[in-house]
N, CA, C and O atoms as a Tripos MOL2 file, in Angstrom:
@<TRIPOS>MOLECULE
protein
  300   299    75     0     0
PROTEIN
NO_CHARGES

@<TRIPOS>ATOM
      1 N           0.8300   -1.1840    0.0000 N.3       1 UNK1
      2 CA          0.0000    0.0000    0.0000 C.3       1 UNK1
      3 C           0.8750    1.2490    0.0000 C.2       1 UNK1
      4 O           0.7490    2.1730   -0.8040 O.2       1 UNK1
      5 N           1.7900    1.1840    0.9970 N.am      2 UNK2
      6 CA          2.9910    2.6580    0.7000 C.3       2 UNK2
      7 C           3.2030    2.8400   -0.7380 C.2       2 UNK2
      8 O           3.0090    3.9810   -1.1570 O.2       2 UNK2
      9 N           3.7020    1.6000   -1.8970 N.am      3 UNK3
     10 CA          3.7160    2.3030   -2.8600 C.3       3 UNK3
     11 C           2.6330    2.6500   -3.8620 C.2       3 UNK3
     12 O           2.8950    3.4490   -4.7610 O.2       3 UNK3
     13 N           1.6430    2.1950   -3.7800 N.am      4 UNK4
     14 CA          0.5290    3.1760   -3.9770 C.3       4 UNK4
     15 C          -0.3980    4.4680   -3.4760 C.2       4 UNK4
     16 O          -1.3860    5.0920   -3.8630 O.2       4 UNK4
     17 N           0.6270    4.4710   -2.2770 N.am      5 UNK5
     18 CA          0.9900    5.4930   -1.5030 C.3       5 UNK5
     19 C          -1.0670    6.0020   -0.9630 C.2       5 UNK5
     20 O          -1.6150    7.1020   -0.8990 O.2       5 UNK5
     21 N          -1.6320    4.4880   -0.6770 N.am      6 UNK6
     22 CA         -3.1030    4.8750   -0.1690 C.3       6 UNK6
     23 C          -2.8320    4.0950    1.2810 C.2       6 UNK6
     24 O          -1.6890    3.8520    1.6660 O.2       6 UNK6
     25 N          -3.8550    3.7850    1.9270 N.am      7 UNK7
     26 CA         -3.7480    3.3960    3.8670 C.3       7 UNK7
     27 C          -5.4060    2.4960    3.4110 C.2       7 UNK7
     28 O          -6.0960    2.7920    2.4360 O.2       7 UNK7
     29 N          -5.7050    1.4250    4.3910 N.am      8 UNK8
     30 CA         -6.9650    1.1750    4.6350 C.3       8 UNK8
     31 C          -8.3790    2.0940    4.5830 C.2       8 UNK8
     32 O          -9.3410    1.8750    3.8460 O.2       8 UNK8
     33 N          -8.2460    3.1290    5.5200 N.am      9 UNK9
     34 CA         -9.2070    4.1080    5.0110 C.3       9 UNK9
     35 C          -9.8060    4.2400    3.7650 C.2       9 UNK9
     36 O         -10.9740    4.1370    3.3890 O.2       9 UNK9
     37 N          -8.2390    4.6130    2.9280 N.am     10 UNK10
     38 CA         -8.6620    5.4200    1.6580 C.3      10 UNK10
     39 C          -9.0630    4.2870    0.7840 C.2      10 UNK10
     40 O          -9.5650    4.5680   -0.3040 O.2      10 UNK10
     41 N          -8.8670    2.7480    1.1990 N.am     11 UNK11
     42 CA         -9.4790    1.7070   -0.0190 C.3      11 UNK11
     43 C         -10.6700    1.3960    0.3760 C.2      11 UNK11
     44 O         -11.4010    0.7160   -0.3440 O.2      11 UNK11
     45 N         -11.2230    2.0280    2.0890 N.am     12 UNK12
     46 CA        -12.4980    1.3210    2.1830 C.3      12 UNK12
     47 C         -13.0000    2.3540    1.6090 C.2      12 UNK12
     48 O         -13.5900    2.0680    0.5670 O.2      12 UNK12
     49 N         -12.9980    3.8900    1.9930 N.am     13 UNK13
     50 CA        -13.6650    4.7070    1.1670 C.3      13 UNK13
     51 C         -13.8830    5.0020   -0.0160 C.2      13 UNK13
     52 O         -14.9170    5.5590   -0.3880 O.2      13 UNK13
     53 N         -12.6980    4.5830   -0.9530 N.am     14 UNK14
     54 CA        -13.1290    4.9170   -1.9450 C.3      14 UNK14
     55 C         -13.4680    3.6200   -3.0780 C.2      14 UNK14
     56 O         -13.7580    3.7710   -4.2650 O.2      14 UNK14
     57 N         -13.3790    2.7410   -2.5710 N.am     15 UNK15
     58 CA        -14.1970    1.7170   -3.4380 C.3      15 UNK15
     59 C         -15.1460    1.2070   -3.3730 C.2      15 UNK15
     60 O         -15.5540    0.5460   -4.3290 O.2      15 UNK15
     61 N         -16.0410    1.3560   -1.9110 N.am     16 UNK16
     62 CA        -17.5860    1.2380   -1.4310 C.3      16 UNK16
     63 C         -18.3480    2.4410   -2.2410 C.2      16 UNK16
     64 O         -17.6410    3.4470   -2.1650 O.2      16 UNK16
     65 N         -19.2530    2.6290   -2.8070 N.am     17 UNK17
     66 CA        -19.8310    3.6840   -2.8250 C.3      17 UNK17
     67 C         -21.0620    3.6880   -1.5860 C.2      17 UNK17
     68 O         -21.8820    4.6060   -1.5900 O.2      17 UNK17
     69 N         -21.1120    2.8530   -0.7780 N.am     18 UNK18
     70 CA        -21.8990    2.1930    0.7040 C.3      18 UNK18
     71 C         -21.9050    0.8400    0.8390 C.2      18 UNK18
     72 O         -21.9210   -0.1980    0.1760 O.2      18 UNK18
     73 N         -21.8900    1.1660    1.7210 N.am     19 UNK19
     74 CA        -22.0250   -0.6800    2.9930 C.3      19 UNK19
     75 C         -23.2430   -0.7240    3.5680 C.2      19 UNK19
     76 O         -23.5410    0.2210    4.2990 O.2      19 UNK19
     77 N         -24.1310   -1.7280    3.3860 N.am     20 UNK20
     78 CA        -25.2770   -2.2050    4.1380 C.3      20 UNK20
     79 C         -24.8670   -3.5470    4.4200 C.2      20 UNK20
     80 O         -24.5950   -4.4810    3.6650 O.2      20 UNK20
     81 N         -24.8900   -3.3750    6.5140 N.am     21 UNK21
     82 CA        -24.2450   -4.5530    6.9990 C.3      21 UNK21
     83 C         -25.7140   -5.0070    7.9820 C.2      21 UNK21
     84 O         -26.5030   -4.3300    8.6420 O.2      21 UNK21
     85 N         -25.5900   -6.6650    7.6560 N.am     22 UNK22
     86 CA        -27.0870   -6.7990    7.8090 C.3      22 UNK22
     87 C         -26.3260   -7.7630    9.1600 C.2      22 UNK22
     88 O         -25.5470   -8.7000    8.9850 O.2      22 UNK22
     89 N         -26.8350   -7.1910   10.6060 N.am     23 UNK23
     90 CA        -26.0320   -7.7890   11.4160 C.3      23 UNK23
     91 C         -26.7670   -9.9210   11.8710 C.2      23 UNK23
     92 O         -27.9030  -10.3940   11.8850 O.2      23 UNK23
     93 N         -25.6300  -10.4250   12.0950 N.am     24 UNK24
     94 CA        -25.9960  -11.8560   11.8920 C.3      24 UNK24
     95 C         -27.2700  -12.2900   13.1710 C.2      24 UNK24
     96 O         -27.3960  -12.0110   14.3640 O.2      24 UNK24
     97 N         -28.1380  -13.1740   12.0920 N.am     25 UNK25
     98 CA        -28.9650  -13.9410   13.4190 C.3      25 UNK25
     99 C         -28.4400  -14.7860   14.8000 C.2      25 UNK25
    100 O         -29.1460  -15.1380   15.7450 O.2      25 UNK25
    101 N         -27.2800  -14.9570   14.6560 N.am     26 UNK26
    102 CA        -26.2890  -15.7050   15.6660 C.3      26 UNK26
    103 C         -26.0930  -14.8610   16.6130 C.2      26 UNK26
    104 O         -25.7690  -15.3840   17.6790 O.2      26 UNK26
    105 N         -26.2030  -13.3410   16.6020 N.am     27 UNK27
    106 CA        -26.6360  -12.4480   17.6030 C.3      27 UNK27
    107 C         -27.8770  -11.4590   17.6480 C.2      27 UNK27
    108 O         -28.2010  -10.5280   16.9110 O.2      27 UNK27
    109 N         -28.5650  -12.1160   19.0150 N.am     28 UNK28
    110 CA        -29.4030  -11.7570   19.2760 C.3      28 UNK28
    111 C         -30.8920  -12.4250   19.0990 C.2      28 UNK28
    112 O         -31.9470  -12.0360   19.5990 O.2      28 UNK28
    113 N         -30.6880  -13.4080   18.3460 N.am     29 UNK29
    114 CA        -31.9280  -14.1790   18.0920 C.3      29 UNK29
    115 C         -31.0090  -16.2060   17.4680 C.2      29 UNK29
    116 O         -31.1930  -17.1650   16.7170 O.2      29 UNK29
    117 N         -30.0810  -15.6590   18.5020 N.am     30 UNK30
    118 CA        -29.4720  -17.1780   18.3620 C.3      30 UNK30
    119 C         -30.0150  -18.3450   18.0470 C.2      30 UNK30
    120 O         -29.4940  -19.1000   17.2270 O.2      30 UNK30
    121 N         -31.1850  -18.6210   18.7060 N.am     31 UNK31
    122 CA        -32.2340  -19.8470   17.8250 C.3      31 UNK31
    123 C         -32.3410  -19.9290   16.9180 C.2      31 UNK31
    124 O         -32.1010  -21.0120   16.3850 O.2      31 UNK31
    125 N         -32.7460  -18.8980   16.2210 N.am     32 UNK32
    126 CA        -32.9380  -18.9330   14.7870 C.3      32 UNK32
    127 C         -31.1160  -19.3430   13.8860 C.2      32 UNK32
    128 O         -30.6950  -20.1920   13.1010 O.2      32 UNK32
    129 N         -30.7830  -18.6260   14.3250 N.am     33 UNK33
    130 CA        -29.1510  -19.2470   14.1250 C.3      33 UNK33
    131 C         -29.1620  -20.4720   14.0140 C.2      33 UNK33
    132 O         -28.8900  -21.1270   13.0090 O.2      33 UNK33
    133 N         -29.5490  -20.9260   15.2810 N.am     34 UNK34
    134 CA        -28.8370  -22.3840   15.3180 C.3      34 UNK34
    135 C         -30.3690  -23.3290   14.8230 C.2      34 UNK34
    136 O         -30.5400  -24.4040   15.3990 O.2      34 UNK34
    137 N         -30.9490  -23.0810   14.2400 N.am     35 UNK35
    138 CA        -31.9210  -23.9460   13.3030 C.3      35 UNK35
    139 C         -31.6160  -23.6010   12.5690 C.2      35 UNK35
    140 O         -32.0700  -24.4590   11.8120 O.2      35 UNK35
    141 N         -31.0610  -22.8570   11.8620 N.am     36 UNK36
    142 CA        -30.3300  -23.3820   10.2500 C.3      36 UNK36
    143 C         -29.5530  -23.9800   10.3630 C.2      36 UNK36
    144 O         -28.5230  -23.8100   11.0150 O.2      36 UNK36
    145 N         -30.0620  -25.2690    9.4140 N.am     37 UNK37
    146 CA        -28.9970  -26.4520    9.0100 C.3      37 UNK37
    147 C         -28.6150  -26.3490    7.6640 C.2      37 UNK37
    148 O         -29.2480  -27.0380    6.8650 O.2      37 UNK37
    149 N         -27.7110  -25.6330    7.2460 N.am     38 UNK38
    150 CA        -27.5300  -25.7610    5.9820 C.3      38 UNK38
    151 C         -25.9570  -25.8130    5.5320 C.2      38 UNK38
    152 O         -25.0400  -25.3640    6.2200 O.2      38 UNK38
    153 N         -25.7990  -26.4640    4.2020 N.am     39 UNK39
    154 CA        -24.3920  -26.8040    3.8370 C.3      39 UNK39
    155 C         -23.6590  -25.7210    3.8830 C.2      39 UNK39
    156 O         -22.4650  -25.9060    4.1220 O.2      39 UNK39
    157 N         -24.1220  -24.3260    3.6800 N.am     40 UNK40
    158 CA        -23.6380  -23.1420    3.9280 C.3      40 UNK40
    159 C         -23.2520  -22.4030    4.4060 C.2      40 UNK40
    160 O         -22.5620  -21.4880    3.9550 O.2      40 UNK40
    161 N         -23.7720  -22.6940    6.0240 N.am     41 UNK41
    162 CA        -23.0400  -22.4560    7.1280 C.3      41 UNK41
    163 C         -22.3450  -23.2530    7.7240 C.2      41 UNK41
    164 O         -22.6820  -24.3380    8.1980 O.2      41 UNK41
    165 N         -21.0110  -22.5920    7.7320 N.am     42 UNK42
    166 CA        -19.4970  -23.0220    8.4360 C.3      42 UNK42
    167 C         -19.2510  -22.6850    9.7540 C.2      42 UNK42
    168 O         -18.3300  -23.1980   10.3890 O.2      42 UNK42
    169 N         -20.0340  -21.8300   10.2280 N.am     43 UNK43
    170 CA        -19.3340  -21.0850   12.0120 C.3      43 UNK43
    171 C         -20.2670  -21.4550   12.7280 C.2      43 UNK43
    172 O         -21.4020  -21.5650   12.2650 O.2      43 UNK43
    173 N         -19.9580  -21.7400   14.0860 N.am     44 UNK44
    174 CA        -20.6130  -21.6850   15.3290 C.3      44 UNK44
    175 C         -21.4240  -20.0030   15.5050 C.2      44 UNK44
    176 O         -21.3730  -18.9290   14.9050 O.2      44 UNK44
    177 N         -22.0000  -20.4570   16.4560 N.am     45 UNK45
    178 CA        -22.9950  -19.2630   16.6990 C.3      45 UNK45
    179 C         -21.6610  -18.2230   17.5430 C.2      45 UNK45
    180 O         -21.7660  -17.0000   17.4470 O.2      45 UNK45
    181 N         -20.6000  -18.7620   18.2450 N.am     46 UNK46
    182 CA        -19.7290  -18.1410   18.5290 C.3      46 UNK46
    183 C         -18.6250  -17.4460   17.2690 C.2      46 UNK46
    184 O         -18.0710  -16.3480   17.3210 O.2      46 UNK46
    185 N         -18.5520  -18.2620   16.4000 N.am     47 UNK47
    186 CA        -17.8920  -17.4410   15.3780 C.3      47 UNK47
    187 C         -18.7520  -16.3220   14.7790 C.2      47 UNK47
    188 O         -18.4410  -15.1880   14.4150 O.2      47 UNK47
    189 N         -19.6440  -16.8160   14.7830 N.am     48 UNK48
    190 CA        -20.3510  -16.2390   13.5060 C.3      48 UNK48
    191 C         -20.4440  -14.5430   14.0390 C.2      48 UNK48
    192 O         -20.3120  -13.5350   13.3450 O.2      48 UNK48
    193 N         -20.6800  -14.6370   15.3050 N.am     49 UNK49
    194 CA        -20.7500  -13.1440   16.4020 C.3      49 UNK49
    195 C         -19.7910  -12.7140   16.0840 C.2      49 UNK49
    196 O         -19.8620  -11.6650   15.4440 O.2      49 UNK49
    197 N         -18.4450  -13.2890   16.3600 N.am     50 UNK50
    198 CA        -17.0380  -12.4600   15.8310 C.3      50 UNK50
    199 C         -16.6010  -12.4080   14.5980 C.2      50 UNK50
    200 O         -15.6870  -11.5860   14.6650 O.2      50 UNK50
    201 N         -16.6850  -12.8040   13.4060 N.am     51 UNK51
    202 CA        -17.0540  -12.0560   12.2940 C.3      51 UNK51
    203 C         -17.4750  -10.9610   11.8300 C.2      51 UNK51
    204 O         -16.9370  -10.0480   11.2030 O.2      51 UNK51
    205 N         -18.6920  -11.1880   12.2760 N.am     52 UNK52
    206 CA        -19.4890  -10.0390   12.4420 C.3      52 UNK52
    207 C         -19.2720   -8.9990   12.9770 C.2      52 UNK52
    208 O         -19.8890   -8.0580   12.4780 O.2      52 UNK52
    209 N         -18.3850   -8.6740   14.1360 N.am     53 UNK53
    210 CA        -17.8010   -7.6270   15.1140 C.3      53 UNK53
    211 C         -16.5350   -6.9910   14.0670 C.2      53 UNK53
    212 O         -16.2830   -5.8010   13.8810 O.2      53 UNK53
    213 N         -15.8850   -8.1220   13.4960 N.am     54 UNK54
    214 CA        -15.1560   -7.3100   12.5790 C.3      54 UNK54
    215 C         -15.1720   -7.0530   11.2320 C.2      54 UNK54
    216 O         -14.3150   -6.4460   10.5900 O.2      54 UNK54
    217 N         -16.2340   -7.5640   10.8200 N.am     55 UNK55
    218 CA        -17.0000   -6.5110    9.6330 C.3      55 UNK55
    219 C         -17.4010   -5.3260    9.8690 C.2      55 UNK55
    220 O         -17.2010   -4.3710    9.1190 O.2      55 UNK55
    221 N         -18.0910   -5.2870   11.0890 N.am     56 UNK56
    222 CA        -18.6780   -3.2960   11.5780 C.3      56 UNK56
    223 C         -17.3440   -2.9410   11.9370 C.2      56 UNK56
    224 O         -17.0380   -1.7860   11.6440 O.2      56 UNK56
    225 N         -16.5940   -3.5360   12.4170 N.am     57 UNK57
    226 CA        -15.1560   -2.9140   12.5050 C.3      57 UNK57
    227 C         -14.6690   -2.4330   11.1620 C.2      57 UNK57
    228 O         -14.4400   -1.2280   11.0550 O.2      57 UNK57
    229 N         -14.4490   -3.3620    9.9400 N.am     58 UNK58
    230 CA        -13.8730   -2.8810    8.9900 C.3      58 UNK58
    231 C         -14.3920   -1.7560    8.0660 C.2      58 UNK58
    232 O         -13.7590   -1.2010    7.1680 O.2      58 UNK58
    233 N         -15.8800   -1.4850    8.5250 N.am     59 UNK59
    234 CA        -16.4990   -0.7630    7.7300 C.3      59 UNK59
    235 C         -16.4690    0.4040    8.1990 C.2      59 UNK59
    236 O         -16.2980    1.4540    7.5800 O.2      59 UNK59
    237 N         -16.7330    0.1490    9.9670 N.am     60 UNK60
    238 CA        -17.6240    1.1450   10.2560 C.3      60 UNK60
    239 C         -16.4100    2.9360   10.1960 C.2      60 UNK60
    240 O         -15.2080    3.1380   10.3680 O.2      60 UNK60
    241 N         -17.6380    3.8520    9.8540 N.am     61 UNK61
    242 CA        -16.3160    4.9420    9.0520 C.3      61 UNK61
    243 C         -16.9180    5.5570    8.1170 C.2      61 UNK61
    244 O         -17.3290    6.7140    8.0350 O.2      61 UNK61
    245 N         -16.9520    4.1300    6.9660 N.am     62 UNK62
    246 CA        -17.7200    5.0020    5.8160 C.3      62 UNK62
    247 C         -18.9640    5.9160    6.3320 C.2      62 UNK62
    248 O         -19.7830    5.8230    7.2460 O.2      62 UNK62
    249 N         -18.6670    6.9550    5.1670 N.am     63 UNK63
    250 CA        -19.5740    8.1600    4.8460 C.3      63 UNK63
    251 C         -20.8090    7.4110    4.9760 C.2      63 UNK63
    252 O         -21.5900    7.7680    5.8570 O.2      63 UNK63
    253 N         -21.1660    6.2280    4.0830 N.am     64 UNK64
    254 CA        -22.6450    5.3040    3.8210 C.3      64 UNK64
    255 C         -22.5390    4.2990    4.4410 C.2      64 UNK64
    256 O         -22.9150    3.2560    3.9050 O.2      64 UNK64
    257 N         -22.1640    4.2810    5.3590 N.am     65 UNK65
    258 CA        -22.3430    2.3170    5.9380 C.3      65 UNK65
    259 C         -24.0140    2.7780    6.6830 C.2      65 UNK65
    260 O         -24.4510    3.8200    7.1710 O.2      65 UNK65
    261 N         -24.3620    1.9440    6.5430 N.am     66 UNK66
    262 CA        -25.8330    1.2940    7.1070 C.3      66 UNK66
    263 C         -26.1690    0.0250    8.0880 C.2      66 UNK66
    264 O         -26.6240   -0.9620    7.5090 O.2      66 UNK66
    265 N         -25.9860   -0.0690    9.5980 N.am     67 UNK67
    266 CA        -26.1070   -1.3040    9.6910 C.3      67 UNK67
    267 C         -27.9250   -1.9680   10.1190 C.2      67 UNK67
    268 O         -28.8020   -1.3660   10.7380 O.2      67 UNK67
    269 N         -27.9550   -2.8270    9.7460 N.am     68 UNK68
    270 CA        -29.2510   -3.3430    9.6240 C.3      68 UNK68
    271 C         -29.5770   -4.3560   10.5760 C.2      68 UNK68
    272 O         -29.3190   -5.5420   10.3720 O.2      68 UNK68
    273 N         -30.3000   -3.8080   11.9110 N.am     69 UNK69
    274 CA        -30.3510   -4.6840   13.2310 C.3      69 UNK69
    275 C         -30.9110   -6.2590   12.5720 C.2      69 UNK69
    276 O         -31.1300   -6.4850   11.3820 O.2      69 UNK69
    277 N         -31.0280   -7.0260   13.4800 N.am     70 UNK70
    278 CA        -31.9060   -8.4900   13.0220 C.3      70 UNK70
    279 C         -33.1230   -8.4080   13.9440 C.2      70 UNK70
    280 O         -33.9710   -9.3000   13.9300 O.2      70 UNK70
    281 N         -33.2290   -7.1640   14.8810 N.am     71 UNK71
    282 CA        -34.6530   -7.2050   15.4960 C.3      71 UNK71
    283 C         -35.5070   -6.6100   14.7190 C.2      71 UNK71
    284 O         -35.5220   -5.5190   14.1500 O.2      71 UNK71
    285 N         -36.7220   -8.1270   14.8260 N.am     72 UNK72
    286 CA        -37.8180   -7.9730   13.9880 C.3      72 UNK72
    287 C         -38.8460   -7.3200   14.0630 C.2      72 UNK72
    288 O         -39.5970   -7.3200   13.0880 O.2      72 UNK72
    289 N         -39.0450   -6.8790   14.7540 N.am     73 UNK73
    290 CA        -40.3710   -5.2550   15.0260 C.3      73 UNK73
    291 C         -39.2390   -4.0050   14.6040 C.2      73 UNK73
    292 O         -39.1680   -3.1430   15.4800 O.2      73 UNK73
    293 N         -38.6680   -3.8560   13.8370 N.am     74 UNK74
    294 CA        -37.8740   -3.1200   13.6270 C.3      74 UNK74
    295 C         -37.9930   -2.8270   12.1010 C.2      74 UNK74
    296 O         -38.2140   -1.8160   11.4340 O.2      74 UNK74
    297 N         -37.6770   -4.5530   11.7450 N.am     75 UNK75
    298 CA        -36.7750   -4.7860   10.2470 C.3      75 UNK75
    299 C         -37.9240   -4.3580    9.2890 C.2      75 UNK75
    300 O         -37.7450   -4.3610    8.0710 O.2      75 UNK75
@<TRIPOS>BOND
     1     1     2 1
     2     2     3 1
     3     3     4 2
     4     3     5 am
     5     5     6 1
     6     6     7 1
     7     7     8 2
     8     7     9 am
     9     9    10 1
    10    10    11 1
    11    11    12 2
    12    11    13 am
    13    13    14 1
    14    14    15 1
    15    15    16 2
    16    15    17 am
    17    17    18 1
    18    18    19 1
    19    19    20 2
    20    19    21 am
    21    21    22 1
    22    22    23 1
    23    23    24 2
    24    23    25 am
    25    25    26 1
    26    26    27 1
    27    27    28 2
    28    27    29 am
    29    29    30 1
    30    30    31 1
    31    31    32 2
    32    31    33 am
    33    33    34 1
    34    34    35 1
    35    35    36 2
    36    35    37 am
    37    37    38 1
    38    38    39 1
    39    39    40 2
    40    39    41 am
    41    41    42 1
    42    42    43 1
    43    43    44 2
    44    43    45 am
    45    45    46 1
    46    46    47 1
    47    47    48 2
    48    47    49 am
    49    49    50 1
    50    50    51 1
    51    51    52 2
    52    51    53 am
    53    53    54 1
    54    54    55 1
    55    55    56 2
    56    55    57 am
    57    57    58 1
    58    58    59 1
    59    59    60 2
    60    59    61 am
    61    61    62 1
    62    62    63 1
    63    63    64 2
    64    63    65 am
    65    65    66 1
    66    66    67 1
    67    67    68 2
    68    67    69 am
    69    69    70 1
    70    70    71 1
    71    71    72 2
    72    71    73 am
    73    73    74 1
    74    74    75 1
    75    75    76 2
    76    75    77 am
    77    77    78 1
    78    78    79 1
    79    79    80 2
    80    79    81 am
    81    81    82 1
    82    82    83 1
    83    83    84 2
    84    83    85 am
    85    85    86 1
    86    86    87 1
    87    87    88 2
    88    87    89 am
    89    89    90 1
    90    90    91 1
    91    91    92 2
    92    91    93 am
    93    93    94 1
    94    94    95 1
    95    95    96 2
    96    95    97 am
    97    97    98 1
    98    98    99 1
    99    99   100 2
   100    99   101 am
   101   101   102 1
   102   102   103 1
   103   103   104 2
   104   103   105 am
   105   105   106 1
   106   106   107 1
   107   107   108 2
   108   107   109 am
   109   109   110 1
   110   110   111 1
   111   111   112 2
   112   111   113 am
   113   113   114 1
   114   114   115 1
   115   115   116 2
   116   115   117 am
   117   117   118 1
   118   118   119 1
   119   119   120 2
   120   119   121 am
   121   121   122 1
   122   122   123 1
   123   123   124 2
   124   123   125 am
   125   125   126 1
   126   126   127 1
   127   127   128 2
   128   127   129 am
   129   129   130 1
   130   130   131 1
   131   131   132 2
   132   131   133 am
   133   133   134 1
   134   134   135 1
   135   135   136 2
   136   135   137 am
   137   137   138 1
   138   138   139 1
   139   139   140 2
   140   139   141 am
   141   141   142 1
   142   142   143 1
   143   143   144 2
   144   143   145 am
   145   145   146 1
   146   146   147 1
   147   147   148 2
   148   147   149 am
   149   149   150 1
   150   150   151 1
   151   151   152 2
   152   151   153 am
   153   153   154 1
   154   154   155 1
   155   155   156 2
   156   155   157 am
   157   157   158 1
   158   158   159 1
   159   159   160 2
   160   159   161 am
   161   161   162 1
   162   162   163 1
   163   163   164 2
   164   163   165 am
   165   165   166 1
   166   166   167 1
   167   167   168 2
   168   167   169 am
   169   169   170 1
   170   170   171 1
   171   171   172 2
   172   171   173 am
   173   173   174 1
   174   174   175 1
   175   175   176 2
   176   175   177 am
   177   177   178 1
   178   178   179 1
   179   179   180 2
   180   179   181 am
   181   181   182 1
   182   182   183 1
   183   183   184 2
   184   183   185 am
   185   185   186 1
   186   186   187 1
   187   187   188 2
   188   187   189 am
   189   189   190 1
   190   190   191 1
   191   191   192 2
   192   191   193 am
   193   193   194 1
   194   194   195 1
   195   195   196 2
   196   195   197 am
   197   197   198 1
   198   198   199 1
   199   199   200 2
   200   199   201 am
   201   201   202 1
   202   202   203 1
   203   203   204 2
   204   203   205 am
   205   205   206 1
   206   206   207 1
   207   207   208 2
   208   207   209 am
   209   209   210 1
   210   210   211 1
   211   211   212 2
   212   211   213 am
   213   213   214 1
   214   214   215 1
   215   215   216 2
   216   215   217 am
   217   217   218 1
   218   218   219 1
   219   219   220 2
   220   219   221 am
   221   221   222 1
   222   222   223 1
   223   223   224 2
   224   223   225 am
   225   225   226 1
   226   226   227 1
   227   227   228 2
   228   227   229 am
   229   229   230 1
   230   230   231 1
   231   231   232 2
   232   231   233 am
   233   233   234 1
   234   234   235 1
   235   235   236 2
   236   235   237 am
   237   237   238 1
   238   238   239 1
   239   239   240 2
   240   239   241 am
   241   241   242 1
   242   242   243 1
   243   243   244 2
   244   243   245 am
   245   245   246 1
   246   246   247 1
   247   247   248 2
   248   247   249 am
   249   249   250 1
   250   250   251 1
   251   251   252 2
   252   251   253 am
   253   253   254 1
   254   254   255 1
   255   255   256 2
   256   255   257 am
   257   257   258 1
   258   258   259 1
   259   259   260 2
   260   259   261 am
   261   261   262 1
   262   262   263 1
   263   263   264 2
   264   263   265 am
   265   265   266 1
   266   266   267 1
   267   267   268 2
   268   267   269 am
   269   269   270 1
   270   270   271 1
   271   271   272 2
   272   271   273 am
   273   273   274 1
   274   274   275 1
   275   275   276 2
   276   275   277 am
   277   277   278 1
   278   278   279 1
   279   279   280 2
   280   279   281 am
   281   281   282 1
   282   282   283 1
   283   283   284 2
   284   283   285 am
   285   285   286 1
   286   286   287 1
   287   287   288 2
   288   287   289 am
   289   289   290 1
   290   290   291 1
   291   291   292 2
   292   291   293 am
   293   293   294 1
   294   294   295 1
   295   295   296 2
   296   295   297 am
   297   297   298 1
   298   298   299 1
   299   299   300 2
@<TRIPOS>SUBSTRUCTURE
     1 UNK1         2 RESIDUE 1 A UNK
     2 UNK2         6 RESIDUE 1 A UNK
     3 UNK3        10 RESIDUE 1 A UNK
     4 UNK4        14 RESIDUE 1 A UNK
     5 UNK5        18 RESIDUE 1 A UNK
     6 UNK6        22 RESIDUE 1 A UNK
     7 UNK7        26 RESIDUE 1 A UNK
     8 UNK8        30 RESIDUE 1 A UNK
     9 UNK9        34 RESIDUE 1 A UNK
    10 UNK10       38 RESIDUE 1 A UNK
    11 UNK11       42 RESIDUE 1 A UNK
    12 UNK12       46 RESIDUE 1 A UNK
    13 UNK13       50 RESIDUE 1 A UNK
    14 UNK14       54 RESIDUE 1 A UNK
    15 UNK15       58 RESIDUE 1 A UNK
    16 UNK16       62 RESIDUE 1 A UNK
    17 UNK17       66 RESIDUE 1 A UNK
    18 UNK18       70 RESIDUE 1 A UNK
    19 UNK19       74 RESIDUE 1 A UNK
    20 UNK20       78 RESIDUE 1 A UNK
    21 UNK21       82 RESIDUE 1 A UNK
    22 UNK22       86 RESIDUE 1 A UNK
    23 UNK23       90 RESIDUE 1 A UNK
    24 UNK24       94 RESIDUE 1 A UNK
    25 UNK25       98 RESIDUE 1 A UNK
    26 UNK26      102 RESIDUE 1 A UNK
    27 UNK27      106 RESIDUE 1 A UNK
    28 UNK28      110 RESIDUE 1 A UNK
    29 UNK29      114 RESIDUE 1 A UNK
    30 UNK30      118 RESIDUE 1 A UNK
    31 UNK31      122 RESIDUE 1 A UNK
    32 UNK32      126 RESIDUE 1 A UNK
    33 UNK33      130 RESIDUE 1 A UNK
    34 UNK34      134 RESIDUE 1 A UNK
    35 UNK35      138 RESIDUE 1 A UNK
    36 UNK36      142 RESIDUE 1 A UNK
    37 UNK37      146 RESIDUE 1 A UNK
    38 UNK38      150 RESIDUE 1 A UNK
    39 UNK39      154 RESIDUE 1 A UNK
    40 UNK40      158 RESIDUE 1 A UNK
    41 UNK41      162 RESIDUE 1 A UNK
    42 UNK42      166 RESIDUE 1 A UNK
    43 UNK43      170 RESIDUE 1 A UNK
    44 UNK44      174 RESIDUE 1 A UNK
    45 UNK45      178 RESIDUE 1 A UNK
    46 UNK46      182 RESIDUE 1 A UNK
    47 UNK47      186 RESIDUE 1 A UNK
    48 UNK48      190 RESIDUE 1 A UNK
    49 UNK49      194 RESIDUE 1 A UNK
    50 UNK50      198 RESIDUE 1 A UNK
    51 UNK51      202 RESIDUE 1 A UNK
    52 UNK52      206 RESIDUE 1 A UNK
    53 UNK53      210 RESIDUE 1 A UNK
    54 UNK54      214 RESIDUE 1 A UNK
    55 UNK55      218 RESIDUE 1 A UNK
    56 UNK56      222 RESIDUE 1 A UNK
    57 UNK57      226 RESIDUE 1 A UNK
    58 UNK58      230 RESIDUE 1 A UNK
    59 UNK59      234 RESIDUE 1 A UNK
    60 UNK60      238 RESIDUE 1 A UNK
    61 UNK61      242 RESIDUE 1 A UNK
    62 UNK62      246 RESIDUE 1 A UNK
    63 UNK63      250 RESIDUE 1 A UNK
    64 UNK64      254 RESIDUE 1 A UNK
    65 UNK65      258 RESIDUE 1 A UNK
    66 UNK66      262 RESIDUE 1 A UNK
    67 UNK67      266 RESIDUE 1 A UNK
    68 UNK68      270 RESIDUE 1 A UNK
    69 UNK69      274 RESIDUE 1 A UNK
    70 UNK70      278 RESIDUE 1 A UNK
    71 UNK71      282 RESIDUE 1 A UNK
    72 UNK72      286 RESIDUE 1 A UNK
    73 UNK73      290 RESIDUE 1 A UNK
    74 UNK74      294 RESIDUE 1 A UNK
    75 UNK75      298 RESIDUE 1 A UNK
């Protein structure tokens, strides 16, 4: 990155034009988490939370990030 002479910031900002981060069912409505059985999910309900912590980490900043609770009187 020095010799393109940009930092993290400047690649999250300027190649998102926004982030909509839809936060995981594994927090906060963990049941529902853990009744999906599917070939698709790889993480524990414990991973899947920390993932997730550092996705709003990596994003959070942008000008447009959006995060999108999983509570349902809400959504």
């Amino acid at each position: 990155m020095d010799e393109l002479n940009c930092n993290t910031v400047m690649l999250r900002d300027n190649r998102y034009d926004g982030i909509l981060h839809l936060v995981t069912s594994a927090e906060g409505t963990t049941d529902a988490y853990a009744a999906i059985n599917s070939e698709g999910q790889y993480e524990t309900t414990e991973s899947a939370i920390e993932i997730d912590k550092k996705l709003r980490h990596a994003y959070m900043g942008h000008s447009k990030w959006l995060i999108i609770n999983n509570d349902t009187s809400d959504f």
